[in-house]
C-alpha positions in Angstrom: -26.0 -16.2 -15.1 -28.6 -14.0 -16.5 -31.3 -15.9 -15.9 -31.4 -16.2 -12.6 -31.6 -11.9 -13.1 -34.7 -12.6 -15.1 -36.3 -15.3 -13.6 -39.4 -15.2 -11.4 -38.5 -14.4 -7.9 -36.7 -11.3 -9.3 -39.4 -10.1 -11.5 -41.5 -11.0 -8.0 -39.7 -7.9 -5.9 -39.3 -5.7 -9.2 -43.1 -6.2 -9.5 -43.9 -5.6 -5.7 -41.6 -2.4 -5.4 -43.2 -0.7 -8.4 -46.8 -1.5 -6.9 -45.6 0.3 -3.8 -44.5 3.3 -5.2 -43.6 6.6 -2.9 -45.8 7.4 -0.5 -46.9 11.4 -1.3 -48.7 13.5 1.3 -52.1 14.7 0.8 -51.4 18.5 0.8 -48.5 18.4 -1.9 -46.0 21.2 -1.8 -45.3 23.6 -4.3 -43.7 22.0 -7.5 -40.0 21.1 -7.6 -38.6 23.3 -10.8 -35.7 21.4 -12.8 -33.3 24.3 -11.5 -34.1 23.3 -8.2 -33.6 19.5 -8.9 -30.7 20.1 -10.5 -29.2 22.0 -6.9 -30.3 20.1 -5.0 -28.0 17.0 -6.7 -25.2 19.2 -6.9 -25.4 19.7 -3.7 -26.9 16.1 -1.8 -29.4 17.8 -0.2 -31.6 15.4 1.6 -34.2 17.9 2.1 -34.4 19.3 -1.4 -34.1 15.5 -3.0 -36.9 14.2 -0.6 -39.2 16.9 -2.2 -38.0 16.7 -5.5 -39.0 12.9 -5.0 -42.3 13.8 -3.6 -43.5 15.5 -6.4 -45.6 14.0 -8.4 -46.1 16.6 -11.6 -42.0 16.4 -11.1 -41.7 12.5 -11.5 -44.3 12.5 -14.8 -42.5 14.9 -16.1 -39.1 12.9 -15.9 -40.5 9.5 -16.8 -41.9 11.2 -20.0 -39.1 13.2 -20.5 -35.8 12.2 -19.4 -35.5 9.3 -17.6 -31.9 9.3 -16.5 -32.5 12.1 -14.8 -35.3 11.1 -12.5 -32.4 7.5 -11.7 -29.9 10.0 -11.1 -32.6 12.0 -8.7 -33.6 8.3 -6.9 -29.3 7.3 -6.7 -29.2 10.8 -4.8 -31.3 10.4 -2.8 -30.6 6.6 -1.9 -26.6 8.3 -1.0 -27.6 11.2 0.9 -30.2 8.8 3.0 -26.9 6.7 3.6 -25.0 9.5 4.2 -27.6 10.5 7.1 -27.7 6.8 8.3 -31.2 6.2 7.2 -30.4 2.3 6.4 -34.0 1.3 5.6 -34.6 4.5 3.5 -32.1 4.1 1.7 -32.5 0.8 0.9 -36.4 1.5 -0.3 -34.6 4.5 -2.6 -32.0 2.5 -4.3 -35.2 -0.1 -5.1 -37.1 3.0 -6.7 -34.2 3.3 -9.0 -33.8 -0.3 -9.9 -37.5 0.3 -10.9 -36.5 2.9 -13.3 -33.7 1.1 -14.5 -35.5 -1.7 -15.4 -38.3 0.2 -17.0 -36.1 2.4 -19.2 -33.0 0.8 -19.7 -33.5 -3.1 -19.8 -33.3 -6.0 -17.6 -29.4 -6.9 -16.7 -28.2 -3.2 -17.6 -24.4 -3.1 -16.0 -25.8 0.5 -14.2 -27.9 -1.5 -11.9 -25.2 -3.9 -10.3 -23.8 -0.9 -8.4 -27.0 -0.1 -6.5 -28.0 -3.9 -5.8 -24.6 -3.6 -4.4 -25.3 -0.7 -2.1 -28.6 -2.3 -1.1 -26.8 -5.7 -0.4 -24.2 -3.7 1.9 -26.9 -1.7 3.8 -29.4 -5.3 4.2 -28.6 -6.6 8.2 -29.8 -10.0 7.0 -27.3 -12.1 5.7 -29.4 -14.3 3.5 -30.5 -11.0 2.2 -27.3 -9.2 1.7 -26.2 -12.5 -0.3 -29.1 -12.3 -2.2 -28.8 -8.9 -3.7 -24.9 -9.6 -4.1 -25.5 -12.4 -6.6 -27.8 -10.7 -8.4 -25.4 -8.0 -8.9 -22.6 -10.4 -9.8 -24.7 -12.4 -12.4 -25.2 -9.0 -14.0 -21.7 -7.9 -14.2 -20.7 -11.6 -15.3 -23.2 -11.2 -18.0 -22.0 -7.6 -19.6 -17.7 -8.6 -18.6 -17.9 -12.3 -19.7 -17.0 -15.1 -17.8 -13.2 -14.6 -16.5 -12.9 -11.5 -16.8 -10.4 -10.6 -14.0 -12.4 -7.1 -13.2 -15.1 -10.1 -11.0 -12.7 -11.2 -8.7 -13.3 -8.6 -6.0 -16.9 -9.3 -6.5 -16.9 -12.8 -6.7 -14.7 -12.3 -3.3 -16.9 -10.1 -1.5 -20.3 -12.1 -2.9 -18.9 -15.5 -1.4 -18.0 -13.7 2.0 -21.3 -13.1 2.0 -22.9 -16.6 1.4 -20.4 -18.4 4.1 -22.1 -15.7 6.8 -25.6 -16.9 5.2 -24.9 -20.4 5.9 -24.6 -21.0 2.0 -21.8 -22.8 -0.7 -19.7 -20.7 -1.9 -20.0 -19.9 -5.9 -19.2 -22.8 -8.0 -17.0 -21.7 -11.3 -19.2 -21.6 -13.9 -17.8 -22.9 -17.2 -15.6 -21.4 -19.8 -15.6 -18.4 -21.9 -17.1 -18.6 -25.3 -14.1 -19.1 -28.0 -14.3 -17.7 -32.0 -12.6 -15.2 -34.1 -12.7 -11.9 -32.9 -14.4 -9.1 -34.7 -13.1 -6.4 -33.3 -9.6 -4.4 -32.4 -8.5 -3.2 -28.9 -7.2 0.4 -28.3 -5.5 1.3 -25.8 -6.3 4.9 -24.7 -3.8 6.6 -22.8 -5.3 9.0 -19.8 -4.7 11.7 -17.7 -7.7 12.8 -14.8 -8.7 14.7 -11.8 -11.8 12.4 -11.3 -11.4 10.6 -7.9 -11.1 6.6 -8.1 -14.5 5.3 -6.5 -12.9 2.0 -5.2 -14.8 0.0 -7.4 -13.9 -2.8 -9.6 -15.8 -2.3 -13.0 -14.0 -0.5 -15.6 -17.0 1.6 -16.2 -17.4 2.6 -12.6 -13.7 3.0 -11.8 -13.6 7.3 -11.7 -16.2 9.1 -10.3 -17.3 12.9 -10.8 -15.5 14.2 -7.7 -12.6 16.4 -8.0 -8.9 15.3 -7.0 -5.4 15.3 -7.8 -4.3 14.3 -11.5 -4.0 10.5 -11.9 -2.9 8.8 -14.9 -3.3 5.5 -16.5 -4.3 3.3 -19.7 -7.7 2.5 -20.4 -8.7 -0.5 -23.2 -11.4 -0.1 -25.1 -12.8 -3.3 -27.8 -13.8 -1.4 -31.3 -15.8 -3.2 -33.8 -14.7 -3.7 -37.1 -17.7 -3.8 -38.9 -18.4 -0.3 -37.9 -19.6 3.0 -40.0 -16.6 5.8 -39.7 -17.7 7.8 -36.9 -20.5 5.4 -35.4 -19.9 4.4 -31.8 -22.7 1.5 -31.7 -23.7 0.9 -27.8 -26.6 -1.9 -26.7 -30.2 -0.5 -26.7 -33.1 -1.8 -25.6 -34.9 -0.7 -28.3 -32.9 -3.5 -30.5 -33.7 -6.2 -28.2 -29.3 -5.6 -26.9 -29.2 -6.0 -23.1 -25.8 -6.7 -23.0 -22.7 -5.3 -24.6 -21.2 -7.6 -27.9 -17.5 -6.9 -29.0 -18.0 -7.2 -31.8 -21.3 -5.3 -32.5 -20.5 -2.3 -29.4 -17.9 -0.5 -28.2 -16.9 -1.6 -25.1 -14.6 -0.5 -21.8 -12.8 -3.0 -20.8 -10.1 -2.3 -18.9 -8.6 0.5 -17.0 -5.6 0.1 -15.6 -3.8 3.0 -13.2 -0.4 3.9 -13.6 1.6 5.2 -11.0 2.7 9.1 -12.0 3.6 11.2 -14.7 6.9 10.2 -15.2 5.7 6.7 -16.1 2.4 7.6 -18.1 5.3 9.8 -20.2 7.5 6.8 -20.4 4.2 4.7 -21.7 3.2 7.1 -24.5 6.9 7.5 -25.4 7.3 4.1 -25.9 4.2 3.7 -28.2 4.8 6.4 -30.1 9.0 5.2 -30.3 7.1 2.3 -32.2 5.1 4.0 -34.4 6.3 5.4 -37.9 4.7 8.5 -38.3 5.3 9.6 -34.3 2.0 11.0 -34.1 -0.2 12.1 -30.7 -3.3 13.7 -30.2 -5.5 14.9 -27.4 -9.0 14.9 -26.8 -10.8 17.0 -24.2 -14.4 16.3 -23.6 -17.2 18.0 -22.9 -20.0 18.4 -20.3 -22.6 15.3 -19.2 -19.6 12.9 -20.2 -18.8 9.9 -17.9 -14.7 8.6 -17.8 -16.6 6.0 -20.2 -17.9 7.7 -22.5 -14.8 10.0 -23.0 -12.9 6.9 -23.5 -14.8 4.9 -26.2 -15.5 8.7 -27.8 -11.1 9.1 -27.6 -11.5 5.3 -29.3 -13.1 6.2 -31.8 -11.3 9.3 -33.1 -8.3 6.9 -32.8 -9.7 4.2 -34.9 -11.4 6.4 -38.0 -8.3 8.8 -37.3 -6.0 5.4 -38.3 -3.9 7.5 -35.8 -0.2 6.2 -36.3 0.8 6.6 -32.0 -0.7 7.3 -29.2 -4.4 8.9 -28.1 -4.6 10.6 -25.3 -7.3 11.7 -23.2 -7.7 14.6 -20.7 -10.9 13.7 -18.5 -12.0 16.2 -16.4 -14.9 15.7 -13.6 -18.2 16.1 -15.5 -20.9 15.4 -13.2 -22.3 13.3 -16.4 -25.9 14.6 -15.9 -27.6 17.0 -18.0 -28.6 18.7 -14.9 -25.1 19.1 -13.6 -24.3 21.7 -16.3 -23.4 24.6 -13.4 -21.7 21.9 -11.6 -19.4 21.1 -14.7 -19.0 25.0 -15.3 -17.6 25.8 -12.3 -15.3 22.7 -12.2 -14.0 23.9 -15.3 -13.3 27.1 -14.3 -11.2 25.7 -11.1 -7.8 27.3 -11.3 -5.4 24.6 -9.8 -6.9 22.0 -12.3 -6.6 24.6 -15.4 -3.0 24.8 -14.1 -2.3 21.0 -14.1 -3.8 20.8 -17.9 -1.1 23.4 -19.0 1.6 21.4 -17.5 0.0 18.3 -19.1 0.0 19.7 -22.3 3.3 20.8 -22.7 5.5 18.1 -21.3 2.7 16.2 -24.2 4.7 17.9 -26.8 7.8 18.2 -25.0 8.4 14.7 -23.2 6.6 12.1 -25.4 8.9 12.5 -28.7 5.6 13.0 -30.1 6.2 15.0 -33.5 2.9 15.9 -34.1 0.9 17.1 -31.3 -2.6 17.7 -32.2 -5.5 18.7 -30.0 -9.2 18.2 -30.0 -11.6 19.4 -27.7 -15.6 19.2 -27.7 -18.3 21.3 -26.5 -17.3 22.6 -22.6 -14.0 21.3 -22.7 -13.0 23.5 -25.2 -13.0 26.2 -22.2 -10.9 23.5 -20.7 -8.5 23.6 -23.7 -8.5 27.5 -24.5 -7.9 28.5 -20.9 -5.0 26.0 -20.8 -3.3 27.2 -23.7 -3.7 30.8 -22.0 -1.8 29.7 -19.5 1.1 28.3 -22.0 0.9 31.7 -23.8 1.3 34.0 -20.6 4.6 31.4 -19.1 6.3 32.0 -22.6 4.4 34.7 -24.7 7.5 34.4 -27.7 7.5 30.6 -27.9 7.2 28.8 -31.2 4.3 26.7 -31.2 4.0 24.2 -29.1 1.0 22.0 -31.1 0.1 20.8 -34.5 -3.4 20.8 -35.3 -5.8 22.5 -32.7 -9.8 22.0 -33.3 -12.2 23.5 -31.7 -15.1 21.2 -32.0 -18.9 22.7 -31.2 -17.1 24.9 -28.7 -19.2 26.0 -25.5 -17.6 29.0 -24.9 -19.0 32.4 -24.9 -18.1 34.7 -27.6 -16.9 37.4 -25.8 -14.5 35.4 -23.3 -13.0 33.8 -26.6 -12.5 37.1 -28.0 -10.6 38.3 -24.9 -8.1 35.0 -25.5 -7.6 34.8 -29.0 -5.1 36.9 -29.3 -3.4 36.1 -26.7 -3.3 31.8 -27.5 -3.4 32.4 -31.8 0.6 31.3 -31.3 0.2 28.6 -29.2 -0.6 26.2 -32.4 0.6 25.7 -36.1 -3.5 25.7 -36.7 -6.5 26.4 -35.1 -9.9 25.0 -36.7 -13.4 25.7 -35.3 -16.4 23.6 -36.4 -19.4 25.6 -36.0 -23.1 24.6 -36.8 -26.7 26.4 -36.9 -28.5 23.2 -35.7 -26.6 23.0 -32.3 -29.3 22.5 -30.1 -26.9 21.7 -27.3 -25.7 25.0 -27.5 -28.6 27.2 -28.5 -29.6 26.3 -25.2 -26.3 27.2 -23.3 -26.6 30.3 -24.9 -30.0 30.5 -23.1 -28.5 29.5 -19.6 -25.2 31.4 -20.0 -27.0 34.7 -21.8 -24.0 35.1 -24.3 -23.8 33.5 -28.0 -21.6 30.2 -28.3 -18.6 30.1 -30.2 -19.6 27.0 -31.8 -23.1 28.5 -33.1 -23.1 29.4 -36.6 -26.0 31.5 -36.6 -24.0 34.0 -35.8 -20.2 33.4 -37.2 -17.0 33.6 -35.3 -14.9 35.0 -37.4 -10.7 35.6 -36.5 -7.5 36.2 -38.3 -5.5 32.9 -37.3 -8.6 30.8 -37.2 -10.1 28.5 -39.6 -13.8 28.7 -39.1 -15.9 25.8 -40.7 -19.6 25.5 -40.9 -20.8 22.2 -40.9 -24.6 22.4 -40.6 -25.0 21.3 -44.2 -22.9 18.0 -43.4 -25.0 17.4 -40.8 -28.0 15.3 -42.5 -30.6 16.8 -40.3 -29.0 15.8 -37.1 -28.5 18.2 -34.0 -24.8 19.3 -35.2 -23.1 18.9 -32.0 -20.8 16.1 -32.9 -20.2 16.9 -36.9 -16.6 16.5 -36.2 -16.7 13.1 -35.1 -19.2 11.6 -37.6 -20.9 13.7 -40.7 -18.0 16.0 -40.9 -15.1 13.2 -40.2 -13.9 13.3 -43.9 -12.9 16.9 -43.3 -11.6 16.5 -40.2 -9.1 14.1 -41.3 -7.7 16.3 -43.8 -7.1 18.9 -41.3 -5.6 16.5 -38.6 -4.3 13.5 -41.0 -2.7 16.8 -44.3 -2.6 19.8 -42.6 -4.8 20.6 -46.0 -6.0 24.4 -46.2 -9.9 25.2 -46.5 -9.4 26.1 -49.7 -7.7 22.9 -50.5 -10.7 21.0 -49.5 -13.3 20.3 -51.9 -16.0 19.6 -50.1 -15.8 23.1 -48.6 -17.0 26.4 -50.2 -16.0 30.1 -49.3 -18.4 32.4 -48.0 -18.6 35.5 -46.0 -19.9 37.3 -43.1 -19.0 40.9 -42.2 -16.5 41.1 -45.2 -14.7 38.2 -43.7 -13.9 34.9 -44.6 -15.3 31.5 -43.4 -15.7 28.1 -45.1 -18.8 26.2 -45.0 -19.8 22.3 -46.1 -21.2 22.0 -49.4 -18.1 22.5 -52.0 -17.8 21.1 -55.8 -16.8 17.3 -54.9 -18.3 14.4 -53.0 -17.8 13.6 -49.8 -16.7 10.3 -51.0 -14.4 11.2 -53.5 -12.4 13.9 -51.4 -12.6 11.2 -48.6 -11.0 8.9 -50.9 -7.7 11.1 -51.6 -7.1 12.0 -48.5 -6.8 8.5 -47.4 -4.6 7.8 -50.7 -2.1 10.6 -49.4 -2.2 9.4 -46.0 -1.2 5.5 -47.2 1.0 6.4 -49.4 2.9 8.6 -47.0 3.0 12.4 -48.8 1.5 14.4 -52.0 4.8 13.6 -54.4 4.6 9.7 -53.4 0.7 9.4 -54.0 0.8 11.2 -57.5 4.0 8.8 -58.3 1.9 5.5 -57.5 -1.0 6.9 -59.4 1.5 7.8 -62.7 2.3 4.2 -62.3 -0.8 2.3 -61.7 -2.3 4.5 -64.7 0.7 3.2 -66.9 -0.6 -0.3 -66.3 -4.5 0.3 -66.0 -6.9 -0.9 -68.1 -8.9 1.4 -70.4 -12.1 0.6 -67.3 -10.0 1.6 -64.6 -7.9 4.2 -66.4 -10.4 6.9 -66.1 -11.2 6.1 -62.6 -7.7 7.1 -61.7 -7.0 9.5 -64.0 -9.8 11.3 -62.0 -8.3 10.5 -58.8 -5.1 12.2 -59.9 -7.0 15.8 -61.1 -8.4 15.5 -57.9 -5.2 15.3 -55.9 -3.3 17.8 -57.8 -6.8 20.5 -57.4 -6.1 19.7 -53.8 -2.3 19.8 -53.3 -1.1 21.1 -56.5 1.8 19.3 -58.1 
């Protein structure tokens, strides 16, 4: 188990690696730039990475900085030493980034199973190779649980291993821990053009390379006792070095399936079950792993109380914040835009789906809006095809959106964009991409068709770049949940910019309150059924309560008339 992770004669190598450190010449080269790092792992330059990884003002500056860049620099390098058949220099590499890993992230962290793994598979020693094998399997027992069928090929491959060294295969090792569950499990339902990576682990399942679209069902654990819009993960900072179900979200499972035709037949079944038929999509956007775009998908699902099936589109995000050009130009490829179009529509057409919503965030809204060009030019007179559309912190420059607008406004019953001033994430694309962001709201996109929403003051000081998901939820569900209007949302407020319209956070009601109604309207099932439970329940109320949903009832009729 873990302990054997944390015991002495592994805190021994840890110890001796980080003592040996890189070796760095005495004349240093010029410095390594971050543009130039970030090429150089876009590309796998062994070259570049070795001098990136020679450079000592380069390394402060990502230990101080951003750690996970300066693991992804030492993983690079370890593969492109591999690649090269360097065996012993890539071995050393792989233990510079278990340093890191250990440093920044924690002791028994699932990421460093994978590169004791590659170490274990390079080592010529048995006894060696079995070594670093068991120490990768003790860490992946200790984040899965014991059982969890996701081991078996590396219980397999670990117990190869010791035979060859002369050792006893793995005993079993008890019994899972038993007790009432705090959590829920949602099933995700996913369509991607990452390539599989052969390995086992959920997490590590899809990689960031670029294939055909593959299709499947991912399930992800969702605690209960959890804040709408949280997605609580371990930290080290908290003392968490392994993932709870019911304290994080977790990936569980992801399970392939074997085309379109029966990823269809999947989501038609759930949504056959369901009572309000209801689907949405989510796109995500740029430094996201296939993990994180599933617990995120989760999560809407969850504080959505989405009544069918979520859906996920994952495209192949490098999931580095120095693969930003990579993730650009991936989703600007052609063939996969194509395959998103066609994924999209048989979504609304072959799923009996009767609300089709779409979400995107940050750069996969040029995923999304390029898509639904696409639609647009096969079909220009079409009714529309989708529900609800949102646009959430959109990466997109403002003059490519303006070129589409027109041409996708019909594509959609509703389009929505959440904008804030306090996006630092894309204050500084604007910087790389020299053109204003459509999800920027210091300077307002403004359209006839689109509903534009400001939501830096919902966004309690925070960067603004996921308001949709968390400080701005409340009005997201009225748009995805009602269909509600701006103007039928009290905790918006009109304002204007160049004589046009646009809606920002900070309206005449609480939060709360306008949360509240929305959720009455969406358990009671419409407007006319909420204001005849409330008629009733004020009938029978107590003088205490009376008020209370007497309130309730002004509120819904300000909001929906009636």
């Amino acid at each position: 188990m873990l302990r054997r992770i944390v015991g002495k004669a592994f805190f021994a190598l840890v110890l001796g690696l980080t003592a040996a450190g890189p070796v760095l010449a005495q004349d240093a080269p010029p410095p390594v730039s971050l543009e130039v790092l970030a090429q150089a792992l876009d590309a796998g330059d062994l070259q570049a990475l070795q001098s990136a990884a020679s450079d000592p003002v380069l390394l402060d500056t990502l230990r101080q900085s951003d750690p996970d860049i300066l693991i992804d620099l030492q993983l690079a390098l370890a593969q492109a030493y591999a690649a090269a058949g360097l065996r012993n220099e890539a071995i050393l590499a792989y233990q510079d980034a278990l340093v890191s890993m250990l440093q920044f992230r924690g002791q028994g962290d699932l990421t460093m199973a994978e590169p004791m793994t590659a170490i274990a598979r390079l080592s010529e020693d048995p006894a060696v190779r079995a070594q670093w094998l068991l120490y990768a399997y003790d860490i992946r027992e200790s984040v899965l649980g014991l059982g969890n069928p996701t081991l078996q090929p590396f219980r397999a491959e670990l117990n190869t291993a010791r035979l060859a060294a002369g050792l006893d295969p793995l005993g079993t090792r008890g019994s899972p821990q038993s007790g009432p569950a705090n959590f829920d499990l949602v099933d995700v339902h996913y369509a991607t053009h990452r390539v599989m990576t052969g390995r086992a682990a959920a997490a590590e399942v899809y990689g960031s390379g670029i294939g055909p679209m593959l299709y499947g069902v991912a399930q992800v654990s969702v605690p209960r006792d959890r804040a709408p819009g949280e997605i609580p993960r371990p930290s080290i900072w908290s003392l968490e070095f392994r993932p709870d179900p019911d304290r994080h979200m977790i990936l569980n499972r992801v399970t392939p399936v074997a085309d379109a035709d029966a990823f269809l037949a999947d989501v038609r079944g759930v949504v056959g079950q369901s009572r309000r038929k209801e689907v949405f999509v989510f796109i995500h956007g740029y430094n996201t792993s296939f993990e994180g775009a599933t617990i995120r998908t989760a999560q809407l699902a969850v504080d959505m109380n989405l009544d069918g099936a979520p859906i996920l589109y994952s495209w192949p995000s490098r999931a580095s914040l120095l693969g930003y050009a990579a993730d650009a130009r991936t989703v600007s490829d052609t063939a996969l835009l194509d395959d998103v179009a066609d994924f999209l529509q048989a979504i609304a057409t072959q799923t009996g789906a009767e609300k089709v919503h779409l979400v995107a965030h940050s750069m996969g809204n040029r995923v999304l809006m390029r898509a639904l060009d696409r639609l647009a030019a096969r079909n220009p007179d079409a009714p529309p095809l989708f529900d609800e559309t949102v646009f959430a912190a959109a990466d997109i420059g403002v003059d490519e959106f303006a070129g589409v607008w027109p041409r996708i406004a019909g594509t959609a019953q509703r389009f929505t964009l959440y904008a804030s001033q306090r996006d630092r994430a894309l204050q500084v694309s604007e910087m790389v991409n020299q053109m204003a962001r459509v999800g920027d709201a210091r300077r307002v996109v403004v359209r006839e068709g689109l509903q534009t929403i400001d939501t830096t003051a919902a966004s309690g000081g925070l960067l603004g770049h996921d308001d949709f998901a968390g400080s701005a939820l409340a009005d997201f569900r009225g748009v995805v949940w009602l269909s509600l209007a701006p103007d039928r949302r009290c905790v918006l407020e009109s304002a204007e910019v160049d004589g046009q319209r646009y809606w920002a956070f900070g309206g005449g009601c609480p939060e709360q309150e306008f949360d509240e109604a929305t959720e009455y309207v969406r358990a009671t099932g419409s407007i006319d059924q909420a204001l005849a439970k409330l008629a009733d329940d004020i009938s029978k109320a107590g003088a205490a309560l009376r008020d209370s949903l007497i309130r309730k009832r002004e509120r819904l009729v300000a909001m929906f008339g009636g």
